[in-house]
KEVEXDO-297759 format. One record per residue: residue number from 1; residue in three letters; x, z, y of N, C-alpha, C in turn. Coordinates in nm, 2 decimals. Layout:
BEGIN
+-----+------+--------+--------+--------+--------+--------+---------+--------+--------+--------+
|  nr | rest |  neast |    nup | nnorth | caeast |   caup | canorth |  ceast |    cup | cnorth |
+-----+------+--------+--------+--------+--------+--------+---------+--------+--------+--------+
| NUM |  ALA |      X |      Z |      Y |      X |      Z |       Y |      X |      Z |      Y |
...
+-----+------+--------+--------+--------+--------+--------+---------+--------+--------+--------+
This chain:
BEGIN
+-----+------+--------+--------+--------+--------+--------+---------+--------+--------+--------+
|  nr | rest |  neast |    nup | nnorth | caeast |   caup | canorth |  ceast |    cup | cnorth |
+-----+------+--------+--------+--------+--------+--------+---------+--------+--------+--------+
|   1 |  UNK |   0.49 |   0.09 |   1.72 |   0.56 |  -0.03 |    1.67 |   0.50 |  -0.08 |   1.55 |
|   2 |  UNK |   0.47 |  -0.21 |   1.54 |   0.39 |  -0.27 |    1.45 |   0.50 |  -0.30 |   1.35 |
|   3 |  UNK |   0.48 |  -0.26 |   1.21 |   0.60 |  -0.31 |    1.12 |   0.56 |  -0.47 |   1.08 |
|   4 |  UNK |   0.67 |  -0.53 |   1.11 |   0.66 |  -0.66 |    1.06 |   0.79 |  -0.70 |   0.99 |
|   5 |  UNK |   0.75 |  -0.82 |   0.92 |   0.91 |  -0.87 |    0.79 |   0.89 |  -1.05 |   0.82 |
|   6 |  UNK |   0.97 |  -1.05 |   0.81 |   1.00 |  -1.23 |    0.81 |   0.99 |  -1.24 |   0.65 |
|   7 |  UNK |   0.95 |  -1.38 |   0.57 |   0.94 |  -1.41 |    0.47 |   1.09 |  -1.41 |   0.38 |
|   8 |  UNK |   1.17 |  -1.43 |   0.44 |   1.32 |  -1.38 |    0.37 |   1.34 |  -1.21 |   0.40 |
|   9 |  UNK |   1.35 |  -1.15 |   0.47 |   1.34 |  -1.01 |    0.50 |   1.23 |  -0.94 |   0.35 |
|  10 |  UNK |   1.11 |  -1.00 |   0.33 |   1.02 |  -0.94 |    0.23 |   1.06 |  -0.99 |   0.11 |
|  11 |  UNK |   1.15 |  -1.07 |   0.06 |   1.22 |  -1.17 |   -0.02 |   1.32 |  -1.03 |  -0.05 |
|  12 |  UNK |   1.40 |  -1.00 |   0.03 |   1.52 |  -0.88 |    0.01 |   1.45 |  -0.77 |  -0.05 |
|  13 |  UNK |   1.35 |  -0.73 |   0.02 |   1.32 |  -0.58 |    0.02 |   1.26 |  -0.58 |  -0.11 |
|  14 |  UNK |   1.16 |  -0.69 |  -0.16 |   1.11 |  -0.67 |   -0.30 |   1.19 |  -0.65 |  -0.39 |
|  15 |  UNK |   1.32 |  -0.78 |  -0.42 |   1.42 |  -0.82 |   -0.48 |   1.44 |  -0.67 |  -0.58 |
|  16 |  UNK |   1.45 |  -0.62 |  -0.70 |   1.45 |  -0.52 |   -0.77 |   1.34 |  -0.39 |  -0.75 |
|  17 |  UNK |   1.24 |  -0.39 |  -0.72 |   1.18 |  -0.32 |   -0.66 |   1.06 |  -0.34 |  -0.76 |
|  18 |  UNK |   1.02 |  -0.21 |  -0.81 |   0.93 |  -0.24 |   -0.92 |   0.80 |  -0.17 |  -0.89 |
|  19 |  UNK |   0.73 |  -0.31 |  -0.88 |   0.56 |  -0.28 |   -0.81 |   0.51 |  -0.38 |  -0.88 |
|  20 |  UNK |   0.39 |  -0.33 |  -0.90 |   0.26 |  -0.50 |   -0.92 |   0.24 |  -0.57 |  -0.89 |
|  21 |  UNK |   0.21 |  -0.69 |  -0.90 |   0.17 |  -0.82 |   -0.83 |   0.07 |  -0.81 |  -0.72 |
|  22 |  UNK |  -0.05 |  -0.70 |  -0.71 |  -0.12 |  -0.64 |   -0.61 |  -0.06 |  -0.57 |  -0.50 |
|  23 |  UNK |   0.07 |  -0.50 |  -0.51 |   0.11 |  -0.46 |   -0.44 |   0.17 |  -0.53 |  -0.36 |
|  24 |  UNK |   0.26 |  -0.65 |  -0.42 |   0.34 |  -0.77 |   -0.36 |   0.23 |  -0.83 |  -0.28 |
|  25 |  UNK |   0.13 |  -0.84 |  -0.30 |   0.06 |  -0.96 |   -0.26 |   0.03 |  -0.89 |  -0.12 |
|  26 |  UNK |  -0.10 |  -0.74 |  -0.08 |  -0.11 |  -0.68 |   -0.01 |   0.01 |  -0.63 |   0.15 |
|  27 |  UNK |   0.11 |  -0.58 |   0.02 |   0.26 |  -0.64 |    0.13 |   0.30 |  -0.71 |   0.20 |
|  28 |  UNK |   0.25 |  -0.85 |   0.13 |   0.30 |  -0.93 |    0.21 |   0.18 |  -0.99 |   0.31 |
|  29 |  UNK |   0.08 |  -0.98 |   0.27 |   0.00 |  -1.00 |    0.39 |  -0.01 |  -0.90 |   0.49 |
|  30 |  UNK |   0.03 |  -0.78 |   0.48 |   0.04 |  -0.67 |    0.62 |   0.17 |  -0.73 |   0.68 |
|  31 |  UNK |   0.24 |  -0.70 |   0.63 |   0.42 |  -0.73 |    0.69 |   0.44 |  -0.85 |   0.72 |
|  32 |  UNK |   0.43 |  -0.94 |   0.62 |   0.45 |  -1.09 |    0.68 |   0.35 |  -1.17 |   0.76 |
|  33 |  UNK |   0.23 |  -1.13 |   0.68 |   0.12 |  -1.20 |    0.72 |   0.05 |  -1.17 |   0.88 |
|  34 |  UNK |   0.08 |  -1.02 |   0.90 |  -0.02 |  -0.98 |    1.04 |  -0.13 |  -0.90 |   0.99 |
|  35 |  UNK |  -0.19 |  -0.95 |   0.90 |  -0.37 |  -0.87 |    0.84 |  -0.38 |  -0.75 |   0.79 |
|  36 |  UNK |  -0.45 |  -0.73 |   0.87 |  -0.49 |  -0.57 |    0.87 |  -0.51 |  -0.45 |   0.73 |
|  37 |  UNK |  -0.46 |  -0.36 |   0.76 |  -0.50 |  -0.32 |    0.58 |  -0.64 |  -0.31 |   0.56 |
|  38 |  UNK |  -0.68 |  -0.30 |   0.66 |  -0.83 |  -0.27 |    0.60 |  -0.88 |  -0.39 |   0.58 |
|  39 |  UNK |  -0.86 |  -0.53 |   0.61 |  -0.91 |  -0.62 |    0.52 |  -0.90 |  -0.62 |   0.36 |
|  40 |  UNK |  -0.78 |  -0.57 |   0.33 |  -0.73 |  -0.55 |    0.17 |  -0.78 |  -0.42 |   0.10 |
|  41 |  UNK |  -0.79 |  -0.28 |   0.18 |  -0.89 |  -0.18 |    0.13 |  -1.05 |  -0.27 |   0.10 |
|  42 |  UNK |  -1.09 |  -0.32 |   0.22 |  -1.23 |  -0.39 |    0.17 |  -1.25 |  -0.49 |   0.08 |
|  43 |  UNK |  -1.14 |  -0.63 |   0.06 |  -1.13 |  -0.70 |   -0.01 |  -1.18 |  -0.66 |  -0.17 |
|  44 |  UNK |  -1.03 |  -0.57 |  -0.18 |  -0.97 |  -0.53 |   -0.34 |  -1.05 |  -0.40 |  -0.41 |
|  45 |  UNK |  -1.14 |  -0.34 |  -0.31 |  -1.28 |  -0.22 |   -0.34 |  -1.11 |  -0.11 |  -0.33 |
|  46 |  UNK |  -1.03 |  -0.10 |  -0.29 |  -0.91 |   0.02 |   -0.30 |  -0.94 |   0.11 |  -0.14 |
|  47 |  UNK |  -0.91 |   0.19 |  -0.16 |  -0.89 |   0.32 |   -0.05 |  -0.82 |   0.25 |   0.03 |
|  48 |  UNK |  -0.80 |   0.30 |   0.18 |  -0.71 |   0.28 |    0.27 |  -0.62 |   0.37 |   0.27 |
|  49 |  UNK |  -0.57 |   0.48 |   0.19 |  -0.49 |   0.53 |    0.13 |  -0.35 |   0.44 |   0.07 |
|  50 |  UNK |  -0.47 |   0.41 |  -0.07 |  -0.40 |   0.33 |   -0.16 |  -0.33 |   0.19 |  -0.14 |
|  51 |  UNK |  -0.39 |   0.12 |  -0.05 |  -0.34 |  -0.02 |    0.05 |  -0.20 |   0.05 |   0.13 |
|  52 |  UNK |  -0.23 |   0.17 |   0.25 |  -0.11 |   0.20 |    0.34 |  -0.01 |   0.23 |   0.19 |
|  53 |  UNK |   0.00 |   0.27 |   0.10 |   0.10 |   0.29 |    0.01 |   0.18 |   0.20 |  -0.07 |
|  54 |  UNK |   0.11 |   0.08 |  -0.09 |   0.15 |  -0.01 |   -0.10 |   0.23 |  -0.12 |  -0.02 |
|  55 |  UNK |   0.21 |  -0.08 |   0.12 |   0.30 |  -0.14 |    0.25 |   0.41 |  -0.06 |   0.23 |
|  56 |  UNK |   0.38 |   0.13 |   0.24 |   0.47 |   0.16 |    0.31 |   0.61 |   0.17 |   0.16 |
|  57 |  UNK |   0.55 |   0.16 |   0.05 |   0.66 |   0.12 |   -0.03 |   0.76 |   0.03 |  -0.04 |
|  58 |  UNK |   0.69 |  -0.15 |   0.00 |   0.77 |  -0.24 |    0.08 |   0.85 |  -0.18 |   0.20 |
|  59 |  UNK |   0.77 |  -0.14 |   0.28 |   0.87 |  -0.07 |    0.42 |   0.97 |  -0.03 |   0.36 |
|  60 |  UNK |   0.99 |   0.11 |   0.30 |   1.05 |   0.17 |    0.27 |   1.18 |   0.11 |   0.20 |
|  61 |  UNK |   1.15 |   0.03 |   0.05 |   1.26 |  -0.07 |    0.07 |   1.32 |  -0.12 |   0.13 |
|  62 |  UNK |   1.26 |  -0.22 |   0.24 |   1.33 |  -0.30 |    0.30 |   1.45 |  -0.22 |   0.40 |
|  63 |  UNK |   1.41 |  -0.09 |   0.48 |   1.47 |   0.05 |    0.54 |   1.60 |   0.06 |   0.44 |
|  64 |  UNK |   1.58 |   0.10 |   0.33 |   1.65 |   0.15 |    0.25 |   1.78 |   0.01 |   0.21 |
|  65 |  UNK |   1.76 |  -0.10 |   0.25 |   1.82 |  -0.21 |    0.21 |   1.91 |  -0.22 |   0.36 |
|  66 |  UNK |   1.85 |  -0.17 |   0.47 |   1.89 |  -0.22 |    0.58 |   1.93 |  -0.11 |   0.67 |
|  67 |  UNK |   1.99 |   0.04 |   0.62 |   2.06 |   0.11 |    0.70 |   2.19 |   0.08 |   0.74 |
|  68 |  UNK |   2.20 |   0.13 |   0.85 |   2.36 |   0.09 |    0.95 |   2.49 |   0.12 |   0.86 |
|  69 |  UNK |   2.57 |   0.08 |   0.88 |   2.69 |   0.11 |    0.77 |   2.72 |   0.27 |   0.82 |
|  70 |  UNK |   2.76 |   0.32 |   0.69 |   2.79 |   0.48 |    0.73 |   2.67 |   0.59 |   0.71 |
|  71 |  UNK |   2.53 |   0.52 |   0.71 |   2.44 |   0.61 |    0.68 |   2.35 |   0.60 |   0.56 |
|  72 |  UNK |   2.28 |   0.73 |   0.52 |   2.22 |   0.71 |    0.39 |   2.09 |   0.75 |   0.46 |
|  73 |  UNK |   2.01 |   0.75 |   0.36 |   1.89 |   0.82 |    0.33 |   1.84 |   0.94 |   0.23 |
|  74 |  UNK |   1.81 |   1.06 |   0.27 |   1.81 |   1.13 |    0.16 |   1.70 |   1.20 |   0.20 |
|  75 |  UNK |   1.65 |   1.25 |   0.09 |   1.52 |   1.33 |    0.07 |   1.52 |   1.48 |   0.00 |
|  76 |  UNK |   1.50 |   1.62 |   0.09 |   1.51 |   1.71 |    0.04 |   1.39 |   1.85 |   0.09 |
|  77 |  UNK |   1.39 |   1.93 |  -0.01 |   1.30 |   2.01 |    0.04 |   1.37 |   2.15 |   0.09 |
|  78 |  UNK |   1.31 |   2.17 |   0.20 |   1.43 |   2.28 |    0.30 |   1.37 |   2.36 |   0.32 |
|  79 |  UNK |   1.40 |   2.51 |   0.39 |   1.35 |   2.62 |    0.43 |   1.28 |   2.55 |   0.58 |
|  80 |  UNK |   1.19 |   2.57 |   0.65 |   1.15 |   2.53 |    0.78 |   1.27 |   2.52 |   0.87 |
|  81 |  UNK |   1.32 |   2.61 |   0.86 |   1.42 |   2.66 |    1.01 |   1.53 |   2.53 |   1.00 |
|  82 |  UNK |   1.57 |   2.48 |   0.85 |   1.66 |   2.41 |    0.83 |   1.64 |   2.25 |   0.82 |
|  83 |  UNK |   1.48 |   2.23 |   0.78 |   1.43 |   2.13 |    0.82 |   1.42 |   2.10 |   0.95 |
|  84 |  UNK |   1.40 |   2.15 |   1.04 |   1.38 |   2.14 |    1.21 |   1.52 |   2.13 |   1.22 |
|  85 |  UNK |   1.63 |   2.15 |   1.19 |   1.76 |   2.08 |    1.22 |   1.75 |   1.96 |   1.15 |
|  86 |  UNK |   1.74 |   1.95 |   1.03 |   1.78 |   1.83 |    1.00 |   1.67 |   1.72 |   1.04 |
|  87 |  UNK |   1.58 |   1.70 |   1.09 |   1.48 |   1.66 |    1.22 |   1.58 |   1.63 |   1.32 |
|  88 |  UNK |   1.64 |   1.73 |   1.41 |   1.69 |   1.68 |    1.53 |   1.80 |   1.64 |   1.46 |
|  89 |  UNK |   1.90 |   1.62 |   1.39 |   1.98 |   1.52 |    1.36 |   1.95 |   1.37 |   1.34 |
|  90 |  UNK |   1.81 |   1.35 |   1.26 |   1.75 |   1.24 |    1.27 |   1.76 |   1.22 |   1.41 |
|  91 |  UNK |   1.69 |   1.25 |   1.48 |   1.66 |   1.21 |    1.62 |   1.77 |   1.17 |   1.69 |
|  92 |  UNK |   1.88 |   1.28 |   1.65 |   2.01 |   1.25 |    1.74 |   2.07 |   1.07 |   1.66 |
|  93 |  UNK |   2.08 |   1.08 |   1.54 |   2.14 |   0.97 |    1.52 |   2.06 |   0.83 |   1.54 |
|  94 |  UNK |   1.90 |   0.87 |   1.56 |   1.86 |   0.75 |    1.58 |   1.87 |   0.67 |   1.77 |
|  95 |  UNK |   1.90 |   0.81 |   1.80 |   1.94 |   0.75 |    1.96 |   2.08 |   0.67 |   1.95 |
|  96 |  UNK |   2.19 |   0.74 |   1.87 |   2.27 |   0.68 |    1.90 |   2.30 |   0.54 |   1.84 |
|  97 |  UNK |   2.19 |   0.49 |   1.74 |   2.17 |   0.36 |    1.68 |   2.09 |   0.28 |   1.74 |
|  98 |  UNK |   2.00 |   0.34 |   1.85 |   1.92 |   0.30 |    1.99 |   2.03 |   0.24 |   2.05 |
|  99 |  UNK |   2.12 |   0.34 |   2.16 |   2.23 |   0.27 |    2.25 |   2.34 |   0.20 |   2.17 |
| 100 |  UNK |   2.33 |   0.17 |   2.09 |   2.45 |   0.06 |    1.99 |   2.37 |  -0.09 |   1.99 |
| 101 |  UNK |   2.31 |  -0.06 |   2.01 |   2.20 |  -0.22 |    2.03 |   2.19 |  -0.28 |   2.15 |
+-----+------+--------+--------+--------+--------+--------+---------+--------+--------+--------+
């Protein structure tokens, strides 16, 4: 799946979101724009590293702006065994936000 944003959608997700004007700019040419990151790694002399991080920071806002009512997002560091559940709970709940649509 190609991540893309409509120009109000990247309006939201920046909205308090504290990045660079390089980063805004790069963002919004992958998501809004279509263009490749590696035109902006080559462009701006930056890694293609440092470009995907700069998208997936926008992503990640805009995600974080637009979960279903009732769910959060959280980030933690687990023992393996309890990570691999909390994996298939992802999975489980993203099916059931699949058949809700």
């Amino acid at each position: 799946m190609k991540k893309r944003l409509t120009e109000s959608q990247f309006q939201e997700a920046i909205q308090g979101l504290e990045v660079g004007q390089q980063t805004i700019e790069i963002a919004r040419g992958v998501l809004v724009d279509g263009k490749p990151q590696a035109t902006f790694a080559t462009s701006l002399g930056l890694t293609r590293g440092a470009v995907s991080q700069a998208v997936h920071r926008v992503w990640t806002a805009f995600e974080d702006k637009n979960l279903p009512e009732g769910y959060a997002r959280v980030t933690a560091v687990l023992p393996e065994h309890q990570a691999y559940i909390v994996r298939k709970w992802e999975a489980d709940a993203k099916k059931k936000q699949d058949t809700k649509r």
